[in-house]
PQR file of N, CA, C, O and H, with PARSE charges and radii, in Angstrom:
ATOM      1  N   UNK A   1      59.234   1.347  19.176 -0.4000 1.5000
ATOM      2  CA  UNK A   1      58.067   1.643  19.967 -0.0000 2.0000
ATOM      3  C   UNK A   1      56.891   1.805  19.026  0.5500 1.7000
ATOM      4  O   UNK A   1      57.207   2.459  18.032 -0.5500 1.4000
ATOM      5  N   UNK A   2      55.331   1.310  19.044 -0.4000 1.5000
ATOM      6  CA  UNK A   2      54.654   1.006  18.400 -0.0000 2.0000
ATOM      7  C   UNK A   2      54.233   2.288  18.491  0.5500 1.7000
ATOM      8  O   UNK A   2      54.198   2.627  17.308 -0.5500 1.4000
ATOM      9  H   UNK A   2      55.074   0.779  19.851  0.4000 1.0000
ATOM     10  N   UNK A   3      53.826   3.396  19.258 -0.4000 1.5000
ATOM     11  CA  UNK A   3      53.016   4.513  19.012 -0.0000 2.0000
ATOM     12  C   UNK A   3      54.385   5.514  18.607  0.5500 1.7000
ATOM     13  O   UNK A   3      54.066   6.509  17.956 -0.5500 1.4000
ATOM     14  H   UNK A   3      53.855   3.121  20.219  0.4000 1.0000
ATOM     15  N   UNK A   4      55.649   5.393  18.868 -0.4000 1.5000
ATOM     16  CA  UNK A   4      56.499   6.334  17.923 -0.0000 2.0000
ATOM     17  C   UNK A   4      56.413   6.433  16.207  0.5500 1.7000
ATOM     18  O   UNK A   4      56.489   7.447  15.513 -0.5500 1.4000
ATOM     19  H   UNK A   4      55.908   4.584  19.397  0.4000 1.0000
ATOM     20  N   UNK A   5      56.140   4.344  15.587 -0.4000 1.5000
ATOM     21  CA  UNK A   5      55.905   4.525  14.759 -0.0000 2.0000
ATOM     22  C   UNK A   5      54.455   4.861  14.037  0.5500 1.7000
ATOM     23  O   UNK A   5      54.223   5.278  12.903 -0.5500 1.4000
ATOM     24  H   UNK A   5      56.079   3.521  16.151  0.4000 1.0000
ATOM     25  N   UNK A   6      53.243   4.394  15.532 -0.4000 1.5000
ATOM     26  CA  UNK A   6      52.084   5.380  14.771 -0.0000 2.0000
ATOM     27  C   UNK A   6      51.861   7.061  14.387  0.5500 1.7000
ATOM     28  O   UNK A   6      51.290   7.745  13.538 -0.5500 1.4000
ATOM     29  H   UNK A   6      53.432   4.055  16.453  0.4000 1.0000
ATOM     30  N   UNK A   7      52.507   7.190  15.313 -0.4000 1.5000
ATOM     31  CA  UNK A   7      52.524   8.462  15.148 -0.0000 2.0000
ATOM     32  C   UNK A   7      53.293   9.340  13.884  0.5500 1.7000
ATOM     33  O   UNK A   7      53.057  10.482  13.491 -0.5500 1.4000
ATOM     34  H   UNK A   7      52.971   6.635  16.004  0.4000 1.0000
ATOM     35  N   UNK A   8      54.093   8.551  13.509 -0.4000 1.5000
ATOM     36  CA  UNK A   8      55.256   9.187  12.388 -0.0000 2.0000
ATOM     37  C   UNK A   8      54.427   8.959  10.961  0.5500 1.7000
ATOM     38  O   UNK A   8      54.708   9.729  10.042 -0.5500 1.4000
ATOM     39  H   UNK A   8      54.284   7.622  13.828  0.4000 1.0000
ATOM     40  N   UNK A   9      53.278   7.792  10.705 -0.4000 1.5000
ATOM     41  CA  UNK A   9      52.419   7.054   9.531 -0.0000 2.0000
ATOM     42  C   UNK A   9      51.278   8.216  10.061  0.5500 1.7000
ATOM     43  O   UNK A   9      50.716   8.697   9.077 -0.5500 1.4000
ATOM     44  H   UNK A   9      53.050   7.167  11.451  0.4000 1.0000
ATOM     45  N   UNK A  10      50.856   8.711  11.158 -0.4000 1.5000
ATOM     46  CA  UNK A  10      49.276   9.363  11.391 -0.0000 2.0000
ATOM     47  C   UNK A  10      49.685  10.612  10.795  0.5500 1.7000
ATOM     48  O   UNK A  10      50.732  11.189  11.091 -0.5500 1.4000
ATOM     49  H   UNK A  10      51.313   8.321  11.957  0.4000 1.0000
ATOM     50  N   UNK A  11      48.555  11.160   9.663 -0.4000 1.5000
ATOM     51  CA  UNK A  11      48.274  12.303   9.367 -0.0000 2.0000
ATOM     52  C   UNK A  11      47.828  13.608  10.472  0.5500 1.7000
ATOM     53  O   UNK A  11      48.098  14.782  10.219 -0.5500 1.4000
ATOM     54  H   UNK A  11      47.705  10.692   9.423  0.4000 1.0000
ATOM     55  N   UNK A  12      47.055  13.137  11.809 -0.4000 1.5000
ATOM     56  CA  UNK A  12      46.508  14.356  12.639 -0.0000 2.0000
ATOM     57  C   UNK A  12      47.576  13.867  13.993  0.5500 1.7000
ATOM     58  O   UNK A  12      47.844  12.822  14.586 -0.5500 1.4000
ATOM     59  H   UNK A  12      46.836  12.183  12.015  0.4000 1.0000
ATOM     60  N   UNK A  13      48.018  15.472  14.057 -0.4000 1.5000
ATOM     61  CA  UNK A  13      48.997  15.080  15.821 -0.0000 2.0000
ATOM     62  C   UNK A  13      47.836  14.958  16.602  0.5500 1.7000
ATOM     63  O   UNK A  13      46.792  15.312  16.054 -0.5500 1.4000
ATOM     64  H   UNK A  13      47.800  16.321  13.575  0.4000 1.0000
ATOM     65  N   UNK A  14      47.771  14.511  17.836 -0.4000 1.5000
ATOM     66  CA  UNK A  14      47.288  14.448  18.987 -0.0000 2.0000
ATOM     67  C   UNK A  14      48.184  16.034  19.625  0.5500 1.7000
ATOM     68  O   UNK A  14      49.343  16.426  19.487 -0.5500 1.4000
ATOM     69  H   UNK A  14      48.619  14.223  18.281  0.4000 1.0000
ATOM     70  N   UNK A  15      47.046  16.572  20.298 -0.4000 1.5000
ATOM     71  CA  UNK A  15      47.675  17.840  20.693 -0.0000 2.0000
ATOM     72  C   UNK A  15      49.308  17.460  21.877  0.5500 1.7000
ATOM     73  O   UNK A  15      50.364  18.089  21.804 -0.5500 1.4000
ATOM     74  H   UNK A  15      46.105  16.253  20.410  0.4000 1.0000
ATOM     75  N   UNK A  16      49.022  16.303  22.843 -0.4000 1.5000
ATOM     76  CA  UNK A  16      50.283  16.557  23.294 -0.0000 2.0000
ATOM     77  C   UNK A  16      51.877  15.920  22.419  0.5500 1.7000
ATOM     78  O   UNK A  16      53.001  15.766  22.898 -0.5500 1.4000
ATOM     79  H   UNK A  16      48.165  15.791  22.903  0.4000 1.0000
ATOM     80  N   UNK A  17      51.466  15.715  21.275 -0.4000 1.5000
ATOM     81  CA  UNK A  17      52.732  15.597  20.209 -0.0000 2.0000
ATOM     82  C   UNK A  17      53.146  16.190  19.364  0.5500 1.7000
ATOM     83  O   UNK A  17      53.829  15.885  18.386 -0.5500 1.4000
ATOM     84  H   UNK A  17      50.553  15.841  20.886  0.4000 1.0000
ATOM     85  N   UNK A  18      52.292  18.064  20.103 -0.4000 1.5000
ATOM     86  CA  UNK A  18      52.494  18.977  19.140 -0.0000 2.0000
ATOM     87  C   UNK A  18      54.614  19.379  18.718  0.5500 1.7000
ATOM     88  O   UNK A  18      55.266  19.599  17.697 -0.5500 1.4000
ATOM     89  H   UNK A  18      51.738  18.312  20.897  0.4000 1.0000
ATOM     90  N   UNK A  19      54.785  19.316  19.573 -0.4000 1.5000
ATOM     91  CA  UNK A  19      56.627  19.472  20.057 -0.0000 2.0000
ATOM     92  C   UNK A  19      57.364  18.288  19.168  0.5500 1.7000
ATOM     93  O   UNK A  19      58.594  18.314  19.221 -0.5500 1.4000
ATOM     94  H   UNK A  19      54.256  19.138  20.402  0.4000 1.0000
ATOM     95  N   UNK A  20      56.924  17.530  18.576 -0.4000 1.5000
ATOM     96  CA  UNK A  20      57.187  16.591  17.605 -0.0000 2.0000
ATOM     97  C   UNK A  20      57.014  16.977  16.328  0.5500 1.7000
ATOM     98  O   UNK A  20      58.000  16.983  15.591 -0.5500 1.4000
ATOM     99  H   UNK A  20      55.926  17.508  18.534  0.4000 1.0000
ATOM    100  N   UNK A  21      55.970  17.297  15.920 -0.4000 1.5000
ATOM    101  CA  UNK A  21      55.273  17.885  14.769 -0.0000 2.0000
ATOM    102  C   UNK A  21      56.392  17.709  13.631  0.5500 1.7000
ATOM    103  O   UNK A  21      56.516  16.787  12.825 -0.5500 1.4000
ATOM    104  H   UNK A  21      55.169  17.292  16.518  0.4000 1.0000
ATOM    105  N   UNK A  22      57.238  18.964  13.817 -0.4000 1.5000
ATOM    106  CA  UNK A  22      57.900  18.698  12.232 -0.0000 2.0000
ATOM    107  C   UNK A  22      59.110  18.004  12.081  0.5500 1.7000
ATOM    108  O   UNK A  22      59.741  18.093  11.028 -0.5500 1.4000
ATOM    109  H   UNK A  22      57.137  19.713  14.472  0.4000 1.0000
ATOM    110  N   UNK A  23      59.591  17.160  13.248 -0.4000 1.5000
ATOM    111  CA  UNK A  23      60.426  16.317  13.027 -0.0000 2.0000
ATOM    112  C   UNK A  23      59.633  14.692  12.064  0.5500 1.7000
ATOM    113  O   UNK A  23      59.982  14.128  11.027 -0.5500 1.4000
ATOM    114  H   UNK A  23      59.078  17.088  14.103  0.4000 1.0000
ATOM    115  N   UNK A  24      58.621  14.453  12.933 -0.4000 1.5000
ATOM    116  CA  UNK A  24      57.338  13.668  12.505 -0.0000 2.0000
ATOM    117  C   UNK A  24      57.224  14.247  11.181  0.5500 1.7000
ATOM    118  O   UNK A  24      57.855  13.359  10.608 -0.5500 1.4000
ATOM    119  H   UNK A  24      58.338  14.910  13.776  0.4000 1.0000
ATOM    120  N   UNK A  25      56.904  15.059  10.236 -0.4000 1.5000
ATOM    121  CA  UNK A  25      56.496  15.375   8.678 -0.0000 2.0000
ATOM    122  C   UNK A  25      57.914  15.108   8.190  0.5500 1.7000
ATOM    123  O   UNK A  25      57.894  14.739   7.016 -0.5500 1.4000
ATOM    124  H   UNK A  25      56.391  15.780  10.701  0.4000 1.0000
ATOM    125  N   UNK A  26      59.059  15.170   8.676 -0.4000 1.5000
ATOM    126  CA  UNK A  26      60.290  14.886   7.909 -0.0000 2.0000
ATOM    127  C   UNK A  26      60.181  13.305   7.728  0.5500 1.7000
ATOM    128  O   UNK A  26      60.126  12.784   6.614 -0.5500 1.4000
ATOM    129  H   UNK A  26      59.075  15.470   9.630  0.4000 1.0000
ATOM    130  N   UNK A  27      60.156  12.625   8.864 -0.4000 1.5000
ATOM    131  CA  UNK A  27      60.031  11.321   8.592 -0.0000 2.0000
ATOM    132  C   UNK A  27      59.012  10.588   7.746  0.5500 1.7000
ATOM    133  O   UNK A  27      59.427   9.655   7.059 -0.5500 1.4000
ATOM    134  H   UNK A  27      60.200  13.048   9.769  0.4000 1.0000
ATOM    135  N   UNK A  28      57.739  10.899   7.715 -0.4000 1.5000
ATOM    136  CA  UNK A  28      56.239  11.078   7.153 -0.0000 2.0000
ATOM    137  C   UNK A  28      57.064  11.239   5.581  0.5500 1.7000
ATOM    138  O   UNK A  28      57.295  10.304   4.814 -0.5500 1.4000
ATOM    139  H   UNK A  28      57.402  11.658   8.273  0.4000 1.0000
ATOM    140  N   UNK A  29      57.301  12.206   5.438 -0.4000 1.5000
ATOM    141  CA  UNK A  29      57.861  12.503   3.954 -0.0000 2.0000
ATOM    142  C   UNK A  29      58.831  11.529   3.366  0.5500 1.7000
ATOM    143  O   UNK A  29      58.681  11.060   2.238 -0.5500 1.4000
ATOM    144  H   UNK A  29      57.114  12.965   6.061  0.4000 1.0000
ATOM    145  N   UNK A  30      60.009  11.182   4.296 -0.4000 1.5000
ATOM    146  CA  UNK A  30      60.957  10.014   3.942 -0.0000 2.0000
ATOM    147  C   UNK A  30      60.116   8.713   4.159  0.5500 1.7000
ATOM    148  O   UNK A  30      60.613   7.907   3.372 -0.5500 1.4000
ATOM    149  H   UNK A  30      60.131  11.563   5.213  0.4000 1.0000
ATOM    150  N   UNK A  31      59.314   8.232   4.683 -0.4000 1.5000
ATOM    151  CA  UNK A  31      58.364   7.136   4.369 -0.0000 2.0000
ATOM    152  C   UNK A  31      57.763   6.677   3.367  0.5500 1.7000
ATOM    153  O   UNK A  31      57.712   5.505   2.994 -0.5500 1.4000
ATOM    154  H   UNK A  31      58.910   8.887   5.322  0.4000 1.0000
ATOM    155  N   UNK A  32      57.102   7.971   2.720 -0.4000 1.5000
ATOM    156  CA  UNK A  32      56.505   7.967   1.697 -0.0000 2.0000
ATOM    157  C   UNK A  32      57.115   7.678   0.131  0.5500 1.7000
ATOM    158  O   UNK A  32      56.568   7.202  -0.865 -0.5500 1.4000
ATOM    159  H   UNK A  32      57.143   8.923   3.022  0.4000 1.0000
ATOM    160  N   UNK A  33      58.522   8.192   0.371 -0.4000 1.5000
ATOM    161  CA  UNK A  33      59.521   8.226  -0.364 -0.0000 2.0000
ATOM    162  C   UNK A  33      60.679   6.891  -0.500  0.5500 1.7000
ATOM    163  O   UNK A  33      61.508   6.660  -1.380 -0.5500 1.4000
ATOM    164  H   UNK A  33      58.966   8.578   1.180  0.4000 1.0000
ATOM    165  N   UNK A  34      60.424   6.330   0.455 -0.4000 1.5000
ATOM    166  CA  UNK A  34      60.836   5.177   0.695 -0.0000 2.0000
ATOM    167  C   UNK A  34      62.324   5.117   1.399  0.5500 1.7000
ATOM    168  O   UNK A  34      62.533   3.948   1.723 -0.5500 1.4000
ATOM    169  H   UNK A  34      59.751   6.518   1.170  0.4000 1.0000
ATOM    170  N   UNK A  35      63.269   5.846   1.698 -0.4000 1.5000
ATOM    171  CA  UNK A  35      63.948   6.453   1.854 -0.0000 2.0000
ATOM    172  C   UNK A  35      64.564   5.855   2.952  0.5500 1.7000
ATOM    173  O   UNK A  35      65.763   5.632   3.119 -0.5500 1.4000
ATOM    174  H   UNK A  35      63.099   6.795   1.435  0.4000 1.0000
ATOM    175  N   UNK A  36      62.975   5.457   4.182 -0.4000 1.5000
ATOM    176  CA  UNK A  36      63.777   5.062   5.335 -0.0000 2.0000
ATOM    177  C   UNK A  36      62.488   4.002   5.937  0.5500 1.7000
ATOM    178  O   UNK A  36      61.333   4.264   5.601 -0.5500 1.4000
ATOM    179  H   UNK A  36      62.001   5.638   4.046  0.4000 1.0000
ATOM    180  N   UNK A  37      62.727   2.983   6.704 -0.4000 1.5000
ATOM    181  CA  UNK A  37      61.787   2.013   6.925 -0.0000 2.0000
ATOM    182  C   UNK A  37      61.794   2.056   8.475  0.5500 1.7000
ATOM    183  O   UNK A  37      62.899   1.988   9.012 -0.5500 1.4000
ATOM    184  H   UNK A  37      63.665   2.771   6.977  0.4000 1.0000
ATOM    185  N   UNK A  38      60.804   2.149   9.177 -0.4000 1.5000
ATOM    186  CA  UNK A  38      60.754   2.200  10.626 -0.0000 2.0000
ATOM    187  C   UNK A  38      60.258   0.551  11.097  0.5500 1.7000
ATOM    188  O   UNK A  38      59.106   0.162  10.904 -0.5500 1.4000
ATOM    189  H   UNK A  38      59.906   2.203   8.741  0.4000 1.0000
ATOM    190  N   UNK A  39      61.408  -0.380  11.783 -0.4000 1.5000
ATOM    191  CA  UNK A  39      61.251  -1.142  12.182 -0.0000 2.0000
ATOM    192  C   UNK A  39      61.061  -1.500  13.857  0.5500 1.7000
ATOM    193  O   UNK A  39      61.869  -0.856  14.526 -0.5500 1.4000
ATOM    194  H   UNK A  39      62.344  -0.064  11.939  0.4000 1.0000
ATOM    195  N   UNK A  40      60.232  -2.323  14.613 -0.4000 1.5000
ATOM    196  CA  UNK A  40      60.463  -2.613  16.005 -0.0000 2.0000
ATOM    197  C   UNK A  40      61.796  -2.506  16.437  0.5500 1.7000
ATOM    198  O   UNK A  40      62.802  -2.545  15.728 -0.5500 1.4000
ATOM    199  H   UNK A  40      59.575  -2.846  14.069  0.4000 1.0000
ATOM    200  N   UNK A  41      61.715  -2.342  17.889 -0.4000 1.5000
ATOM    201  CA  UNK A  41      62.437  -2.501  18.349 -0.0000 2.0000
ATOM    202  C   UNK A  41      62.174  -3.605  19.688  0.5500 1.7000
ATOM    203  O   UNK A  41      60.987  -3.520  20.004 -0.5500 1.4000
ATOM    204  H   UNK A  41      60.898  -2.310  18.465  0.4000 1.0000
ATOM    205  N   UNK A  42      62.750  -4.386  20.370 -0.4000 1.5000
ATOM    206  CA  UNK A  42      62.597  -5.184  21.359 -0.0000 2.0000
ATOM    207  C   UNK A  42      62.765  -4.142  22.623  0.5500 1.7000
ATOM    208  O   UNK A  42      63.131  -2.967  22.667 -0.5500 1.4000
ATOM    209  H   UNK A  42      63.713  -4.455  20.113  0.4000 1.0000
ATOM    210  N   UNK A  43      62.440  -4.854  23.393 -0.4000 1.5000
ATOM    211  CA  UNK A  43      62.467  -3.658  24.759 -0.0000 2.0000
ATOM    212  C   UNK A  43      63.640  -3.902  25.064  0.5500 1.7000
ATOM    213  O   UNK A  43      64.440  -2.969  24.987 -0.5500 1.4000
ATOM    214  H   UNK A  43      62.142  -5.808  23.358  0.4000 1.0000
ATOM    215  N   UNK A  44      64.140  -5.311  25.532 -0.4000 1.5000
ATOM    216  CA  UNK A  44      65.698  -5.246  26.114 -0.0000 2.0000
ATOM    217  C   UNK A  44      66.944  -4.550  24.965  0.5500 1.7000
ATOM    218  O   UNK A  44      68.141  -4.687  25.214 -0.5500 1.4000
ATOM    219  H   UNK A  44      63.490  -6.069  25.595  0.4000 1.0000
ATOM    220  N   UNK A  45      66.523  -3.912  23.885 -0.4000 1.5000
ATOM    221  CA  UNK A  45      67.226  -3.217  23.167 -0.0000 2.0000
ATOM    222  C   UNK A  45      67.354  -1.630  23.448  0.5500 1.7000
ATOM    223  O   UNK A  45      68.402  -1.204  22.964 -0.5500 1.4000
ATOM    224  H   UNK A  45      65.550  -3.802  23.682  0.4000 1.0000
ATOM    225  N   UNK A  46      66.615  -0.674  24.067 -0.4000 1.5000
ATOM    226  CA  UNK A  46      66.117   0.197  23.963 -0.0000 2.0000
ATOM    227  C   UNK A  46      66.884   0.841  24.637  0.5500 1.7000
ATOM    228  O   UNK A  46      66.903   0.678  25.857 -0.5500 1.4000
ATOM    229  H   UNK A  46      65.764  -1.021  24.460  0.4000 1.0000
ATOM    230  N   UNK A  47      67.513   1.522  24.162 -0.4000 1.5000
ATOM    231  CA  UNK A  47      68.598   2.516  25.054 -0.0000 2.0000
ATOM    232  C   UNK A  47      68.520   3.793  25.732  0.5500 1.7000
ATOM    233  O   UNK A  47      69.423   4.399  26.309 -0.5500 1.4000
ATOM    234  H   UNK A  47      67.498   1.654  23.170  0.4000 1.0000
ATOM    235  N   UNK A  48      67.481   4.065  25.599 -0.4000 1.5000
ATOM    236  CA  UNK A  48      66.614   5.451  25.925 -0.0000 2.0000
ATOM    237  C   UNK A  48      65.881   4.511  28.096  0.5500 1.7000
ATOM    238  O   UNK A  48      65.776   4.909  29.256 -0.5500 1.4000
ATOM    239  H   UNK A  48      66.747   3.573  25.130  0.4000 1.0000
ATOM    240  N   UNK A  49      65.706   3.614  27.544 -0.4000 1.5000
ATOM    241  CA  UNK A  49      65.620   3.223  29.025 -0.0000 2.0000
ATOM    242  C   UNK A  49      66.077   3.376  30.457  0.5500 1.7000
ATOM    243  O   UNK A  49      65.654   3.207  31.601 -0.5500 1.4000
ATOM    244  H   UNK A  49      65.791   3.291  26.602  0.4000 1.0000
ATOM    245  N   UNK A  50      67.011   3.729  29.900 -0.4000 1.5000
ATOM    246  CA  UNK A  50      68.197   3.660  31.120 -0.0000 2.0000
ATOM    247  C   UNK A  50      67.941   4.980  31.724  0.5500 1.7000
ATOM    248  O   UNK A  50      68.086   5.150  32.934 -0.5500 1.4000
ATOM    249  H   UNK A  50      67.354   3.866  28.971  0.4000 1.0000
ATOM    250  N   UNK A  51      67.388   6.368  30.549 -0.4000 1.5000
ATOM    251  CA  UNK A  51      67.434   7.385  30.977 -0.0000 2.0000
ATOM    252  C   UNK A  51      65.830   7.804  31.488  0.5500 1.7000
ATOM    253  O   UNK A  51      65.537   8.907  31.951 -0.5500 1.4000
ATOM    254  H   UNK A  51      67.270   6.230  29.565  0.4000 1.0000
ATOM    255  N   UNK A  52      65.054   6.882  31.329 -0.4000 1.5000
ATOM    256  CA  UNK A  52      63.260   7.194  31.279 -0.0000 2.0000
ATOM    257  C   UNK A  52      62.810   6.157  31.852  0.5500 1.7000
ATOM    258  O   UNK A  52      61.630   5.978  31.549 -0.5500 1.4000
ATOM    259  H   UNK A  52      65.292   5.987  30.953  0.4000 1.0000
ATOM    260  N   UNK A  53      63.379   5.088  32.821 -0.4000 1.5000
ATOM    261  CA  UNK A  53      62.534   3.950  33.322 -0.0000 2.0000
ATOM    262  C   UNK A  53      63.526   3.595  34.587  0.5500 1.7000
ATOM    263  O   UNK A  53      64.747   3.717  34.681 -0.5500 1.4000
ATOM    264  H   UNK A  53      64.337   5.234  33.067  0.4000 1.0000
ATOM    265  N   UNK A  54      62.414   3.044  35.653 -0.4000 1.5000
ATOM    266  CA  UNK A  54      63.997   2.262  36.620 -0.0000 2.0000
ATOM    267  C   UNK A  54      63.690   0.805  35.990  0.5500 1.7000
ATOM    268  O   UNK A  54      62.667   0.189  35.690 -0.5500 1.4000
ATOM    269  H   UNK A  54      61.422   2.945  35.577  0.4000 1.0000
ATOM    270  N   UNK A  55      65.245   0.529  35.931 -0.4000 1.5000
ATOM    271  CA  UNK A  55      65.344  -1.265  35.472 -0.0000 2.0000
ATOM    272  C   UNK A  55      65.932  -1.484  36.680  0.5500 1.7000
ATOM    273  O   UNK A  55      66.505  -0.645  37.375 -0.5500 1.4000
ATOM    274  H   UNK A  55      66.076   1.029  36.175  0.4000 1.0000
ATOM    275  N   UNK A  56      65.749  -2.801  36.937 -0.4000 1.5000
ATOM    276  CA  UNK A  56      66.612  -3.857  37.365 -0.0000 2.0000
ATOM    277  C   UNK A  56      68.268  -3.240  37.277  0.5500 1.7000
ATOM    278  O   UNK A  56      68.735  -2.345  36.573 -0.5500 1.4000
ATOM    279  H   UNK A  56      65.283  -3.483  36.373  0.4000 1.0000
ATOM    280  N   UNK A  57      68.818  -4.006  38.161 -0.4000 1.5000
ATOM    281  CA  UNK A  57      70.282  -3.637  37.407 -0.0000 2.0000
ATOM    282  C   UNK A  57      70.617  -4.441  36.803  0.5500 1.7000
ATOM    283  O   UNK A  57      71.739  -4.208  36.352 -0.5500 1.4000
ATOM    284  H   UNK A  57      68.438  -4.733  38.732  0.4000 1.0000
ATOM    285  N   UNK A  58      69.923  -6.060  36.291 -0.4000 1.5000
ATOM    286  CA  UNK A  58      70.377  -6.736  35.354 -0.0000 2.0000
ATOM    287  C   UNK A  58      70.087  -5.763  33.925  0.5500 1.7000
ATOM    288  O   UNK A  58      70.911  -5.312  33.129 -0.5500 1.4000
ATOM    289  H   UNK A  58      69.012  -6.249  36.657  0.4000 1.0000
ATOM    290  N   UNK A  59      69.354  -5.700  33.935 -0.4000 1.5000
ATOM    291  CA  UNK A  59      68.150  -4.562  32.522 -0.0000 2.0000
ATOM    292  C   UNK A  59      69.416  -3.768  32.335  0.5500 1.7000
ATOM    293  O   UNK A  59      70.041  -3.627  31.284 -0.5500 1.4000
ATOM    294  H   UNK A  59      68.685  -6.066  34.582  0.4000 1.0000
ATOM    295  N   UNK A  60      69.710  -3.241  33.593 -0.4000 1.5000
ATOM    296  CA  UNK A  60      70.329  -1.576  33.427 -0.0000 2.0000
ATOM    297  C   UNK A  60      71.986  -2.282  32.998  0.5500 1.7000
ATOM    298  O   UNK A  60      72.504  -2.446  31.893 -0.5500 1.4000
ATOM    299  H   UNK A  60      69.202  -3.355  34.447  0.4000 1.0000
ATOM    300  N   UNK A  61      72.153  -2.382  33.455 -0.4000 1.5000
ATOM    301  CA  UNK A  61      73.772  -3.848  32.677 -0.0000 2.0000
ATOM    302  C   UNK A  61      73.962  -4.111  31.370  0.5500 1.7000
ATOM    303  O   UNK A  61      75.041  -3.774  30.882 -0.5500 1.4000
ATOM    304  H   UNK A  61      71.732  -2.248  34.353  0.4000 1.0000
ATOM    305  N   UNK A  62      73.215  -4.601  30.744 -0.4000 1.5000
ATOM    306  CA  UNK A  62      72.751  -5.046  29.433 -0.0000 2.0000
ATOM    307  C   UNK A  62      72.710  -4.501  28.389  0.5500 1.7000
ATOM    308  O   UNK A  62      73.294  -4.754  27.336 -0.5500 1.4000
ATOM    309  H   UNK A  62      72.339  -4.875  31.141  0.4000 1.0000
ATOM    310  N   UNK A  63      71.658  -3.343  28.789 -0.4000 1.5000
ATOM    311  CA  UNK A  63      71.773  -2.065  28.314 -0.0000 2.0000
ATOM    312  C   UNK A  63      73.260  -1.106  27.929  0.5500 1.7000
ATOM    313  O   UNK A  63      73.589  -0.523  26.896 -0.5500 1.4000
ATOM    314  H   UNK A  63      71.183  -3.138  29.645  0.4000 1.0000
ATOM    315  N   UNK A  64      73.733  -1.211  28.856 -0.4000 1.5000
ATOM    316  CA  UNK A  64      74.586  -0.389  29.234 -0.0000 2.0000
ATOM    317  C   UNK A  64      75.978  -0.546  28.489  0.5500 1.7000
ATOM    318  O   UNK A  64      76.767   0.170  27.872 -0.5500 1.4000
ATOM    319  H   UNK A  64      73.466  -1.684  29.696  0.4000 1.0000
ATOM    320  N   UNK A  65      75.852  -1.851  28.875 -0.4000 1.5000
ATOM    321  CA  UNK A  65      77.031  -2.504  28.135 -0.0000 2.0000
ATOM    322  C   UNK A  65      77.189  -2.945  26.347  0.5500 1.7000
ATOM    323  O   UNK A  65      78.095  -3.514  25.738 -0.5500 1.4000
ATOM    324  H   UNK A  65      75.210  -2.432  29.376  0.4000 1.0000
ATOM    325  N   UNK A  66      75.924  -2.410  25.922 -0.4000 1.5000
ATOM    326  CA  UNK A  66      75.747  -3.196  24.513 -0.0000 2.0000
ATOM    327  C   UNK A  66      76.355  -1.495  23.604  0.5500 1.7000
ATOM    328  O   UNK A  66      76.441  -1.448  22.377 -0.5500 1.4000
ATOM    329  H   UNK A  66      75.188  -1.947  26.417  0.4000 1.0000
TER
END
């Protein structure tokens, strides 16, 4: 997700990502360090979907099954 990884590279939270905060500086720190590389993800990959979106039940299948 493109604003999970802006947010993890941005120095100032936006106040409603205060509840993130220091999980975000752990990663921030392993970035910097090289440690760990935050790559895309495709949407039909996204497994968090199933629990935060209605799909299709092809979507929701796919998902499900991978």
């Amino acid at each position: 997700n493109e604003l999970a990884r802006y947010i993890a590279k941005n120095l100032v939270f936006h106040e409603r990502t205060k509840h993130i905060e220091i999980d975000c500086h752990v990663v921030k720190e392993k970035l910097k360090k090289c440690l760990i590389h935050l790559f895309p993800i495709s949407t039909i990959e996204k497994l968090a979907d199933i629990y935060t979106k209605a799909l299709s039940p092809q979507s929701f299948y796919n998902i499900f099954s991978s």
